[in-house]
ZADOBA-600207 format. One record per atom (N, C-alpha, C): residue in one letter; x, y, z. Coordinates in pm, whole numbers, plus 50000, padded with zeros to 5 digits. Example, Ala and Ser with C-alpha at 12.3 -4.5 7.8 and 13.67 -1.06 7.14 Angstrom:
A513194943150780
A512304955050780
A513204967050780
S512854977550708
S513674989450714
S512905000350787
//
This chain:
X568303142443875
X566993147543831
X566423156643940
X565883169243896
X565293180043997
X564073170944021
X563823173344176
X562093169944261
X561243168944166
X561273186644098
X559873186844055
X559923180243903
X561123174643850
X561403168343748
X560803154243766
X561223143643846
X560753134043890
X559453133343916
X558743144443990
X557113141843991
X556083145443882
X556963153743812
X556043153343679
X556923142143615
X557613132443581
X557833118843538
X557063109943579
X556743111943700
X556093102843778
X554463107343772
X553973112743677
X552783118143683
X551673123543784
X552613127743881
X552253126144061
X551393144744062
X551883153243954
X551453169143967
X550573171143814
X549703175343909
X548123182943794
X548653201443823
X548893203243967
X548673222643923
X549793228644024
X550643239343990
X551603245344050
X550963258444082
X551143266244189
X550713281144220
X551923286544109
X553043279544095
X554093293344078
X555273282944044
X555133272343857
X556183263443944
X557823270843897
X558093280843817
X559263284543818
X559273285743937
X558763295444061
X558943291844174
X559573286244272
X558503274944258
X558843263344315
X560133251944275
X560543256244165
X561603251044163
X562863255244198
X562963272544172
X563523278044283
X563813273944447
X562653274544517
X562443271844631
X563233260444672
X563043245844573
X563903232444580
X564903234244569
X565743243144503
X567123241044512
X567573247044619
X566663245344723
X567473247344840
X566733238944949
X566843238145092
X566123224945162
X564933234145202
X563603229445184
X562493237345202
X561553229145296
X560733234445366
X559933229045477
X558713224845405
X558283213445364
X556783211345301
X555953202045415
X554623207945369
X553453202645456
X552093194745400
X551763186545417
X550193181445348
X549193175645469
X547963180745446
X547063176445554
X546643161245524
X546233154345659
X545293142545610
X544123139445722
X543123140945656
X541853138545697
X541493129445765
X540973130345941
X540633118945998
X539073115246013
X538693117545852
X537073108445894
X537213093745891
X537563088945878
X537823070845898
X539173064945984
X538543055046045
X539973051846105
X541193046946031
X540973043345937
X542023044645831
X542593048845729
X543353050945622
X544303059445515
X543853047645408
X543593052445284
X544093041845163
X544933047345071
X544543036745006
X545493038244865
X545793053544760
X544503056944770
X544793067944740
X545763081844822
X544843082444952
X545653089445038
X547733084045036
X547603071744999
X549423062044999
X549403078344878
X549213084544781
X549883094444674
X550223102044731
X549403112444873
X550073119144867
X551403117644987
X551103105345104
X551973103945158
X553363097145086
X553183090545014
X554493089244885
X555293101344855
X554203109244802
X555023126344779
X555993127944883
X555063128244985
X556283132345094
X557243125945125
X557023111445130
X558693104745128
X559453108845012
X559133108644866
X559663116444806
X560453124444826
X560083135644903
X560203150644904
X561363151245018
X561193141845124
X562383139345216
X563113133945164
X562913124545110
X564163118245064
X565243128044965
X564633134744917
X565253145644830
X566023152344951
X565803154045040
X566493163345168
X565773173945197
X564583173045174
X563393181245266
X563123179545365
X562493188845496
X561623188645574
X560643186345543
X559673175545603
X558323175845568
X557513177445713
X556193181545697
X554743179345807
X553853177445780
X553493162745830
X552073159245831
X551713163345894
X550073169945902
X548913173145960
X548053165045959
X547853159046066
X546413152246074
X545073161746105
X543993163146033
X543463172146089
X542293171846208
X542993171146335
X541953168046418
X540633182246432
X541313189746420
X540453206246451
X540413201746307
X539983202146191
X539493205946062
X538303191246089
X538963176346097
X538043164546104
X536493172246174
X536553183346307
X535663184846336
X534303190846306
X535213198246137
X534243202946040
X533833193645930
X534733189345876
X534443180945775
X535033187445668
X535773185445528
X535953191745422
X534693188445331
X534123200845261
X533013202145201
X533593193845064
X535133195545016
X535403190644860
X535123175544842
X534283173544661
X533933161044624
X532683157544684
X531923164344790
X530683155644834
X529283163844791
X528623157844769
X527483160844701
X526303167744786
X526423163144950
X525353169545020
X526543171145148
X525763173545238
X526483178445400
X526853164345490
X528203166545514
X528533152345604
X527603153345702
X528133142745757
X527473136645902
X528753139346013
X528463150146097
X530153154046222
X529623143046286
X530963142946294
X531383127046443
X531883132946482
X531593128946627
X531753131346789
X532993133746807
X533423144546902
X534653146846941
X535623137146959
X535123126247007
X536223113747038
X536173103746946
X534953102046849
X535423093346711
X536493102346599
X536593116646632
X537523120746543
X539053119246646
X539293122946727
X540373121046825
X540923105146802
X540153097646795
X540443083046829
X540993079646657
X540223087946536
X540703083046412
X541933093546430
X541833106646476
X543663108846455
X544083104546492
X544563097646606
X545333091046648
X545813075846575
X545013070346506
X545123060646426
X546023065546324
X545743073346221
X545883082646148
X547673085746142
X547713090246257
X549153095746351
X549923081146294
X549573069846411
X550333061746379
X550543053246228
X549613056446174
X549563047146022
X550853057945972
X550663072245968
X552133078145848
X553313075245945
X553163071646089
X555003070646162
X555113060546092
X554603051746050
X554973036745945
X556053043645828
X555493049845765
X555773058245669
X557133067745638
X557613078345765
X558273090145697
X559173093045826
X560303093845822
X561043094745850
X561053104945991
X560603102446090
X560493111146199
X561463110346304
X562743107046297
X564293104946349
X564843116046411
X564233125946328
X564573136346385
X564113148146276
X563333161646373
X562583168346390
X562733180546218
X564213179746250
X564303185946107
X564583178145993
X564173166945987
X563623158145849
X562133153445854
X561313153245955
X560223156645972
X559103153146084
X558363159446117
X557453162946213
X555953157446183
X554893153846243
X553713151446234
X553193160346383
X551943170646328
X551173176846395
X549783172846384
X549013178546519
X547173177246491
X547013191746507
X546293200646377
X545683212046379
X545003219146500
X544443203746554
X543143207246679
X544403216846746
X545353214146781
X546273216046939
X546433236846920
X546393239746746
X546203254446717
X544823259946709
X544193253946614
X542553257046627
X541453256046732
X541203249646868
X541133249146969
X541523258647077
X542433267347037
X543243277447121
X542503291047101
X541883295346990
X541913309846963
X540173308646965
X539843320746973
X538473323947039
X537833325146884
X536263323946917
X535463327346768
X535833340846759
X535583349846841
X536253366746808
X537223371646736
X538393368646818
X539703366246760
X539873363746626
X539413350646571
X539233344746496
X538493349046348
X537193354346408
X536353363846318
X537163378846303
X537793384646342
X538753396346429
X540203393746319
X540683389446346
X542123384146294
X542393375046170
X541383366346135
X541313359846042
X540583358145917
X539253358945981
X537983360045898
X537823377845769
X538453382345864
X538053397845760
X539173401245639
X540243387645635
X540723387045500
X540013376245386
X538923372545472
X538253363145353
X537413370145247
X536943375045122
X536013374945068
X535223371745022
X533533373045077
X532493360645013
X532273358644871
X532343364044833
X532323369044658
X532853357244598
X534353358144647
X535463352144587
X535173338644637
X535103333144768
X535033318944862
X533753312244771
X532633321244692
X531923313144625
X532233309744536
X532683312144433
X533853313044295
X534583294844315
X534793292244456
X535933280744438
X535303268044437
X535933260544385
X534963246744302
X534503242644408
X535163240044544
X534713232944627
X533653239644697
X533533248744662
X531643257644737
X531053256044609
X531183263944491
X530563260244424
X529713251644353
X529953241444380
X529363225944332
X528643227044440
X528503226244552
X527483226544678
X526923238144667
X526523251344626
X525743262644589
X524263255544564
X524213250344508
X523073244344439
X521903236144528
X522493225544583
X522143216644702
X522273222844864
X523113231844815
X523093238044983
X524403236945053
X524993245745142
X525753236645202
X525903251445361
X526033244245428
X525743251245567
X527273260745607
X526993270845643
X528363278345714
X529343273745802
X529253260945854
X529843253945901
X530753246245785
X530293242645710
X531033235045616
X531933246345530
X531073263245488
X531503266345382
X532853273345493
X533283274345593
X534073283245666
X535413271345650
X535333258745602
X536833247145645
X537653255745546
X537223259145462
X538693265945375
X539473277545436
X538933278945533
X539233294645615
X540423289145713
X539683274745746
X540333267245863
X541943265045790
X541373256145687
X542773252845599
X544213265045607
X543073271545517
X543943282545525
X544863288945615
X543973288245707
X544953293345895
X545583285045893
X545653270445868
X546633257245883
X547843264345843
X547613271045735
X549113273045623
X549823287745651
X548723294745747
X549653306545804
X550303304345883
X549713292045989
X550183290246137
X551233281046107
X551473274945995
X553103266445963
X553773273445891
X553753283345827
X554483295945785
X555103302945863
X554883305445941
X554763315246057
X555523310746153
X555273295146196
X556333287946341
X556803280046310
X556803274346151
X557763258346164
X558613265346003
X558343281845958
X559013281845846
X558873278945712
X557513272045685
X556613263845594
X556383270545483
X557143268745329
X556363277445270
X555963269145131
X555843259045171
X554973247745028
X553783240545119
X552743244045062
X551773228945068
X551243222644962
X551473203944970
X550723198044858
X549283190844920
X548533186044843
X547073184244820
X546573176244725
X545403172644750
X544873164844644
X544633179744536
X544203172244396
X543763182944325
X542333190144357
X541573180344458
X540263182944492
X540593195444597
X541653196644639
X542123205744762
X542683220044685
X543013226644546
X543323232844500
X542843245344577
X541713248544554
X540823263144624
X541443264444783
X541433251644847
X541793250944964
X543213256445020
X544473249544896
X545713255644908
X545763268744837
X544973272844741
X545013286744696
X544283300944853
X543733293744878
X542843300445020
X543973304545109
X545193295945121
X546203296545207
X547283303045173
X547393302645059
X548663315144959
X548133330445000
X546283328844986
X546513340744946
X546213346745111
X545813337845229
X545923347845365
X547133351545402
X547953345345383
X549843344045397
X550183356345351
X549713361945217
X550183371845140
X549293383445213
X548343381645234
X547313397645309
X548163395445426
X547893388645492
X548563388345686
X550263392645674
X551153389145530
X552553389745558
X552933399745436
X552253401345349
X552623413045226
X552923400545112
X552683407644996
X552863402544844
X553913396844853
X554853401844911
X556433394744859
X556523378244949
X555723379845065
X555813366845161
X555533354645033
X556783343545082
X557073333244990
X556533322045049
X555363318644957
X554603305744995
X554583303244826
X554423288944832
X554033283944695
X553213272344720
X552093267244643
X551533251444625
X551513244344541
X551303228244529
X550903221244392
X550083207144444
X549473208144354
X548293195244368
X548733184844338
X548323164644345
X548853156444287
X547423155844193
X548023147444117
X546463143044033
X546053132244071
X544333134744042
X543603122944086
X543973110144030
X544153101644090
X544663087844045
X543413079444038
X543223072843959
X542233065443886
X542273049643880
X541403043743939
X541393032543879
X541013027043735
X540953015943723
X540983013943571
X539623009943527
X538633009643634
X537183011543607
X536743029543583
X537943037043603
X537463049643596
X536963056843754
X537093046343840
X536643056444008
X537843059544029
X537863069644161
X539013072244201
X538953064844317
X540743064244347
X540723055244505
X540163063244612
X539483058144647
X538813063744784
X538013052944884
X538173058245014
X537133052045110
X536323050245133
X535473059245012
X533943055645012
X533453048544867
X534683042144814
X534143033444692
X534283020744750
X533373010744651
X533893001544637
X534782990844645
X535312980144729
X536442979144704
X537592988644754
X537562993744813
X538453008344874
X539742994544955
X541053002744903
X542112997844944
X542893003145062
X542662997745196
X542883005645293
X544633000745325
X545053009645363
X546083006445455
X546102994845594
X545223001145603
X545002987845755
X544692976645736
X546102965445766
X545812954545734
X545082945945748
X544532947745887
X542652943945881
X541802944745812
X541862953645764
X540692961945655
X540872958745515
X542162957645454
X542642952745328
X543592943645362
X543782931245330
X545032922145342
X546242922645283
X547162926345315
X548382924845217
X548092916445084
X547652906345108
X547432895544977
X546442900244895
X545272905444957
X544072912144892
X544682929144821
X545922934444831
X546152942744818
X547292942244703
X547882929544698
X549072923944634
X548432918344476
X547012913544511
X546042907744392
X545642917244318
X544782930644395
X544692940844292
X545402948844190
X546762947144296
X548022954144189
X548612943544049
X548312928444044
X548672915344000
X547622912243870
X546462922943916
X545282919843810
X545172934243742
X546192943143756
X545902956143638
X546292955543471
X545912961843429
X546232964443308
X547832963943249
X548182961843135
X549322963643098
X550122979543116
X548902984743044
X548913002843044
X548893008143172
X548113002443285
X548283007843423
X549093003643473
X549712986743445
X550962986743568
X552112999843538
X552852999443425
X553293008243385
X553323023143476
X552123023943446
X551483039443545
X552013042243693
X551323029343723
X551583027743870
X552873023243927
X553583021143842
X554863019243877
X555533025943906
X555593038643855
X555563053743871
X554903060943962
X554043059344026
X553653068844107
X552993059544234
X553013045544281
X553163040044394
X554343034644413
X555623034544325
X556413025644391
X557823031744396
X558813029344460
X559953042044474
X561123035144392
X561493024844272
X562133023544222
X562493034044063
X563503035544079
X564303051044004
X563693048743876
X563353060743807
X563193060243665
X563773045743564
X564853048943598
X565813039143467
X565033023043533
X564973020143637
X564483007143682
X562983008243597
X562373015643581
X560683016243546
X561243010443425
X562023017343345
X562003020643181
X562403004343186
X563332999743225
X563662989143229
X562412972043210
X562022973843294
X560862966143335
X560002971343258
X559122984543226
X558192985943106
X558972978642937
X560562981442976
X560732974542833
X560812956042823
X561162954542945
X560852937942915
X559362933742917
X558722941143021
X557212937942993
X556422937742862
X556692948142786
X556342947242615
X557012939442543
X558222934942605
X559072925642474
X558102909342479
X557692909642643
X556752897442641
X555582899242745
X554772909242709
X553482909842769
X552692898642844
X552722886642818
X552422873742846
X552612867542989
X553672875543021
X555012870843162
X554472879343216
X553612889743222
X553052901043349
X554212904843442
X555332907843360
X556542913643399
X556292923843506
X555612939143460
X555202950243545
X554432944243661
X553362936943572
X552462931243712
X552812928643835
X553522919643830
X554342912143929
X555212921644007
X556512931643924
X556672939744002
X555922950344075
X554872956544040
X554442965344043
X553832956244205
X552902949844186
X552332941844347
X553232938344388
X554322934944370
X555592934044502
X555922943044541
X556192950944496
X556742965944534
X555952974044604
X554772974044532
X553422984244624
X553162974644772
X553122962844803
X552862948544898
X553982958245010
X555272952744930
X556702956045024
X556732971145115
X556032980044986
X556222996745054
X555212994345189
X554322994445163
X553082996445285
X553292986745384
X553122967245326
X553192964445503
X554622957345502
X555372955745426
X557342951245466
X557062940945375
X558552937145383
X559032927545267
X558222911845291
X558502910245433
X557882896645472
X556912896745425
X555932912345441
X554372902145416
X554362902845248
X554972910345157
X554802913645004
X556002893345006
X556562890245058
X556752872145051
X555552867045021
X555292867445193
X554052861345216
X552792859545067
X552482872545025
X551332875344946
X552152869244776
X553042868144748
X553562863144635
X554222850844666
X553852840444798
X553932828044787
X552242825544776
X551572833244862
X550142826444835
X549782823444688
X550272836044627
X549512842644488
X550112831844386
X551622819444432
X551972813944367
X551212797244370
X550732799444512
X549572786144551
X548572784044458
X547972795244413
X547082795344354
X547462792744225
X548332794244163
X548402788844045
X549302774844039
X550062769644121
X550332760444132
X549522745744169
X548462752544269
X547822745344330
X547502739044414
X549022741444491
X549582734444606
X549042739244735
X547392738344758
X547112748444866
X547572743245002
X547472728944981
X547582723345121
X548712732045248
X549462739745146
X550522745345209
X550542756345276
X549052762345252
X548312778645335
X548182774845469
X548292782845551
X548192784245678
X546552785545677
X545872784745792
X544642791045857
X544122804245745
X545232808345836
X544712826145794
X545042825845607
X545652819845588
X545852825345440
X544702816745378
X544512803745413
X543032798745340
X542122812845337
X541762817045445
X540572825245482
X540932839645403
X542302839445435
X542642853245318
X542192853045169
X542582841245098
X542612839744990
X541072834044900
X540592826345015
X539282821644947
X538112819845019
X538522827845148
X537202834845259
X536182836145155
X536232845745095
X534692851745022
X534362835844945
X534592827044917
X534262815544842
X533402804745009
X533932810845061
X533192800445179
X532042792345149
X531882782645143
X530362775045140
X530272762745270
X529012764745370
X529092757645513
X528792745745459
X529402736445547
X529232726045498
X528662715345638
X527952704345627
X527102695745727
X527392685245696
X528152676845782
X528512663045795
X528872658445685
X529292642645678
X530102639245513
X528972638845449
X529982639545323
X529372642645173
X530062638245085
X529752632744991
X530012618744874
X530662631744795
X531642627744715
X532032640644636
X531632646944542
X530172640944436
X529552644444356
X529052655244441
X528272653244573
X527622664044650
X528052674744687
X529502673344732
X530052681644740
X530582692944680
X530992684644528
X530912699144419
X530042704344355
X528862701644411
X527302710044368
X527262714144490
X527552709644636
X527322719244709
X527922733644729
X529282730844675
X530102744144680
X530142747444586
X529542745644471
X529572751644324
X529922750544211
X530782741444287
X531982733744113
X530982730244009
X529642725244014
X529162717243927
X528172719143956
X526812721243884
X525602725143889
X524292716043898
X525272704043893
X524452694043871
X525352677343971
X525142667943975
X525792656644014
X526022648343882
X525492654243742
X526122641343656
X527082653243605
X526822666043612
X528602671443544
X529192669343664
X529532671243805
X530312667743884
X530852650043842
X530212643943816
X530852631343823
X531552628843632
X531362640343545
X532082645243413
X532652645443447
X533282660543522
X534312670443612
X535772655843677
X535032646143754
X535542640043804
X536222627743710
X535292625743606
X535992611743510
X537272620943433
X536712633243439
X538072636943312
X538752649843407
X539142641043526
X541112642343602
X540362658443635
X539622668743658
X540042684143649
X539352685443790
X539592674743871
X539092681843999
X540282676444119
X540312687444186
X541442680344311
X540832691444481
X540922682844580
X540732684044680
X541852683344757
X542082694644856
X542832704044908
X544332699044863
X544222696344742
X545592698744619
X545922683744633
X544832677844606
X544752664044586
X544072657944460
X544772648844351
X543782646044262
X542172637244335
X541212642944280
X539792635144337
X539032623244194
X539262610644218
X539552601144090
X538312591444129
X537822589944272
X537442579744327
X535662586244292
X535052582544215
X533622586844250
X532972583444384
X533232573844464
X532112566544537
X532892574044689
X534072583144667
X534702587244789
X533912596744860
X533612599644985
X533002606845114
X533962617845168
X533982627145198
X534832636745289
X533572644745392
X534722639645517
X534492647745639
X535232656745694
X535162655245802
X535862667645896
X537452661045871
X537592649445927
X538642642945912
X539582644745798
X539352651545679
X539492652045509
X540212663345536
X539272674345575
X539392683445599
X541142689645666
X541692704645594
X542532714245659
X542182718945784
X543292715645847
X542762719446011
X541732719246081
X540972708746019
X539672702046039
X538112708745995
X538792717945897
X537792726945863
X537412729445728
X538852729145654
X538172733545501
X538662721845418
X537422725445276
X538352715945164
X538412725845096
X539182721945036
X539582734944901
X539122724844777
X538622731944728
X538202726344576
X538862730544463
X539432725444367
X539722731644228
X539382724444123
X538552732244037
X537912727743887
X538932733843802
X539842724143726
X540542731543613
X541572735343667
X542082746643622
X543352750443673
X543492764443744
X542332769543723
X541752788443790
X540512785043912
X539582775443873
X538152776143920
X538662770344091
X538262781344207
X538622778744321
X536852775144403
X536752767844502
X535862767044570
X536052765244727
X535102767344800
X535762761544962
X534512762045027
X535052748445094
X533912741245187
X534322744845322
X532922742745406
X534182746645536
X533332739145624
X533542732145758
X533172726845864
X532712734545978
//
């Protein structure tokens, strides 16, 4: 299957500059590049699309380059935001590239130089004078046209400062100055980045003539199934950094999608071949029930980002929980799994009290219901005894009880 065959299978491309082109271009080994933005110290889920592409794209037997953009971070990209960022300090952007840096070496194959490279913009943009710059660069821009592109346009209205409206200029130089010394003549992008990679076709072509061979294509916005897109400033935002998102917390979201989205996403987060998808979408419909995709789909997305051990790890927890068997969580995985359920708890407590204190029961005569009819167990213990007390002593590692009402309803006490 051709590259660009597979990523439109994989629903991974919304817009081509040129894709007869570009498919041209693939049948031979081509140098591709995509920027990534260091306003946060970390990458998510969304940003995982377009760094996927690029393993993709190597793996096909491309060159690829990441750009982190330390010289662009210092502007900010104007696309998707509604008013004017907030610039961070020279060394909160330095300190997130560098994060940044190391989160894609996780990622892409950097063994050697001609299968692919990671650069910071700053080390080119930093070098050349505002003159120069205004002189050499700036007098192929036209204002006319730079207002025309969605990403100024939508800010026309609200405002948006010359500092912000000049990053496409920046971009743009990104894609002459890897044209030019590393040979570069594809860049991909979010679709929000379109104007941005069109900005860069077309200085390439004034600075090198019409015939100079650059081409681009966008991925499409990927969607959650509430309708946001993944990002760092939603909700719920699925970070890469396992601090920040837990493997298990990351393994659950993929475990709780849709029938119609695992499917999706199977395709465009996870690197098993077409015929494997078709495969698994067809047993998943023969018995919808078995969350066939589900299951693969959060193992697979778990395994890509933090390794096989921890996508174990997160599909033994994820099996605790329905088994019940918590006693068997470590520390950290209690706190992984049912942290947000925390309820503090003060010296012993009779067990009616206890499951109104942590929530099981709203009352002490349904807790002692709860309790006559078998549906309560403590840290994966049946709880039978009404007149029984738990302390610290009761207590996981002297700290938690785990509660379960039923066979889903989780609670946790803690010392």
């Amino acid at each position: 299957m051709n590259i660009i065959d597979e990523l439109n299978y994989r629903g991974l491309i919304e817009q081509y500059s040129d894709e007869e082109n570009l498919r041209k271009l693939f049948s031979s080994k081509q140098t591709i590049y995509c920027g990534f933005d260091p306003s946060a110290s970390s990458m998510h889920i969304g940003n995982f699309v377009m760094i996927s592409t690029l393993m993709r794209l190597q793996r096909a037997g491309h060159r690829i380059i990441a750009v982190v953009g330390g010289g662009t971070g210092m502007i900010g990209d104007p696309s998707g935001k509604s008013k004017e960022r907030n610039l961070q300090t020279a060394e909160q952007v330095a300190k997130n590239t560098e994060l940044i840096k190391n989160q894609l070496e996780r990622f892409l194959d950097l063994s050697d130089p001609e299968k692919g490279i990671i650069l910071n913009n700053y080390d080119w943009l930093s070098s050349i004078s505002l003159l120069d710059y205004l002189r050499d660069v700036g007098k192929y821009f036209q204002i006319n046209v730079m207002i025309k592109k969605e990403i100024v346009a939508s800010r026309l209205e609200n405002g948006i400062s010359f500092t912000e409206f000049t990053y496409q200029t920046l971009q743009a130089y990104d894609f002459h100055h890897l044209w030019k010394n590393y040979g570069c003549k594809i860049q991909i992008g979010g679709n929000d980045q379109w104007g941005n990679l069109t900005g860069g076709l077309e200085l390439i072509r004034k600075i090198e003539g019409e015939k100079a061979e650059a081409e681009c294509m966008t991925g499409k916005l990927i969607k959650r199934a509430d309708g946001k897109k993944f990002g760092k400033s939603e909700d719920g935002a699925l970070f890469l950094d396992p601090n920040l998102t837990s493997p298990y917390k990351l393994y659950q979201y993929f475990i709780n999608t849709t029938d119609e989205d695992a499917v999706k996403y199977l395709k465009i987060f996870t690197f098993l071949t077409p015929d494997e998808i078709e495969e698994v979408a067809k047993e998943h419909f023969a018995n919808p029930g078995s969350r066939i995709a589900q299951k693969k789909l959060a193992y697979e997305v778990t395994k890509t980002i933090h390794g096989q051990d921890e996508a174990e790890r997160a599909l033994s927890m994820s099996n605790v929980l329905f088994t019940g068997e918590v006693a068997s969580l470590d520390e950290k995985g209690i706190e992984e799994v049912l942290g947000s359920l925390k309820v503090q708890l003060d010296g012993e407590m009779n067990i009616l009290d206890l499951l109104v204190k942590v929530g099981a029961a709203q009352s002490k005569t349904q807790a002692k219901t709860f309790v006559v009819q078998n549906s309560v167990t403590i840290n994966g213990e049946k709880a039978l005894d009404l007149t029984k007390s738990y302390s610290k002593s009761d207590a996981l590692y002297g700290k938690y009880l785990i509660v379960r009402r039923g066979k889903k309803n989780y609670f946790l006490g803690c010392f």
